[in-house]
NUDRENGU-286156 format. One record per residue: x, y, z of N, C-alpha, C, O in turn; residue in three letters. Coordinates in steps of 0.2 Angstrom, whole numbers, plus 5000, padded with zeros to 4 digits. Layout:
REM residues N
XYZXYZXYZXYZala/...
END
This chain:
REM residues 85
545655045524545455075530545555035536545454975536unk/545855065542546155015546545855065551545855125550unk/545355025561545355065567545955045570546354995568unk/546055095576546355065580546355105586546555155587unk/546055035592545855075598546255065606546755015605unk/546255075609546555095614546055125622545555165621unk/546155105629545755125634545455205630544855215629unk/546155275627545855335629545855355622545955415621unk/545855325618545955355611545955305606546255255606unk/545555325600545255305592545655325587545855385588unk/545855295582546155325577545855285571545655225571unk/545955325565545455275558546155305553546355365553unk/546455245551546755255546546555245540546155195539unk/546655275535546455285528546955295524547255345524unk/546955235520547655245515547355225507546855205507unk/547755245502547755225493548655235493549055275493unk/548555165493549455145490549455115482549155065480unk/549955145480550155105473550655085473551155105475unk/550355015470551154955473551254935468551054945463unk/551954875468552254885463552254805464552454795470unk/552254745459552354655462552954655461553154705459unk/553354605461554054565458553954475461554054465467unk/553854435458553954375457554654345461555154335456unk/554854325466555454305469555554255465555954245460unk/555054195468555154115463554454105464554054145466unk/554254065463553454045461553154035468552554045468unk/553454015473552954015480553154085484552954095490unk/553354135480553554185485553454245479553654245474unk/553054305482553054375479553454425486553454425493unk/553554495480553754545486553354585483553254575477unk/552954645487552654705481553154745487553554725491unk/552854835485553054885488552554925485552454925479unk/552154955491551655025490551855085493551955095499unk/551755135488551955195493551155255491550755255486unk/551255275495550555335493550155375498550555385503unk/549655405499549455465506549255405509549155345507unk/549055445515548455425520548255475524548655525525unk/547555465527547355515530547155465537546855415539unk/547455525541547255485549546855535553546855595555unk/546255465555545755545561545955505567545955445567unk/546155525572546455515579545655545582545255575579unk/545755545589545255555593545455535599545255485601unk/545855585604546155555610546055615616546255675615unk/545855585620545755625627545355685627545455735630unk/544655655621544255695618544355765614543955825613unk/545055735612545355805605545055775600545055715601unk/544855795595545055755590545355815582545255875580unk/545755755581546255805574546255745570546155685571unk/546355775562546355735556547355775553547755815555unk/547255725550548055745547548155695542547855645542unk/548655715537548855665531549355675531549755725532unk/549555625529550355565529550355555523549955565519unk/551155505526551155465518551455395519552055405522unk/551355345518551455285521551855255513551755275507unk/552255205516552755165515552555075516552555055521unk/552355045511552054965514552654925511552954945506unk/552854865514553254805511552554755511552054765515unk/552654695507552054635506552554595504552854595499unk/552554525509552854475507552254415506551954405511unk/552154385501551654335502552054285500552554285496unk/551754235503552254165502551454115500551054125504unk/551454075494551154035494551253955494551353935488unk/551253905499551353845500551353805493551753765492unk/550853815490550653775484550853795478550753755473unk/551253845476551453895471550753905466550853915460unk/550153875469549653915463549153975465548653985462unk/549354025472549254075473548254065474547854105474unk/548254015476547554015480547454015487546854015490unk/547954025490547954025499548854035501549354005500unk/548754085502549454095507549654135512549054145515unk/550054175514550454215522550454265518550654275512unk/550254305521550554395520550854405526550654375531unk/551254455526551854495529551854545529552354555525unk/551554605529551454685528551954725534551654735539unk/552454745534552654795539552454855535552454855529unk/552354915537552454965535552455035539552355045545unk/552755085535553055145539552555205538552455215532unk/552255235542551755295542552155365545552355375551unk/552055415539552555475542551755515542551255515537unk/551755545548551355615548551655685546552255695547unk/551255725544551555795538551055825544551355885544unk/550655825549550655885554551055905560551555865560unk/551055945564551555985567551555955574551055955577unk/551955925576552055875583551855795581551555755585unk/552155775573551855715573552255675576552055615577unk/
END
């Protein structure tokens, strides 16, 4: 669950992704999750909910290769399934 705000508008992201790991080399992972999400928007005193479906990449890179502290990289893609998304 993720906000995110702006001067005229709220929005709450809600995601359940199922990911998938692969091991690069011992100081680097990639996963891939794909699955819904539900988003409440809230802008210019409208408010609308709608469900998507979201796409993540995860890159974690660990310094030490024993997976106690390292970088995440998350880009990911959100498609909305309601009408003017």
């Amino acid at each position: 669950m993720s906000p995110f705000y702006t001067h005229k508008s709220t929005e709450w992201d809600t995601d359940v992704l199922f990911k998938k790991p692969w091991t690069i080399f011992r100081k680097a992972e990639f996963m891939l999750g794909v699955g819904p999400e539900w988003v409440h928007l809230r802008e210019s005193g409208k408010v609308t909910n709608s469900i998507s479906g979201e796409l993540a990449e995860d890159f974690m890179f660990w310094p030490t290769g024993k997976h106690r502290f390292g970088w995440l990289l998350e880009p990911a893609y959100d498609f909305s399934f309601a009408g003017g998304h």
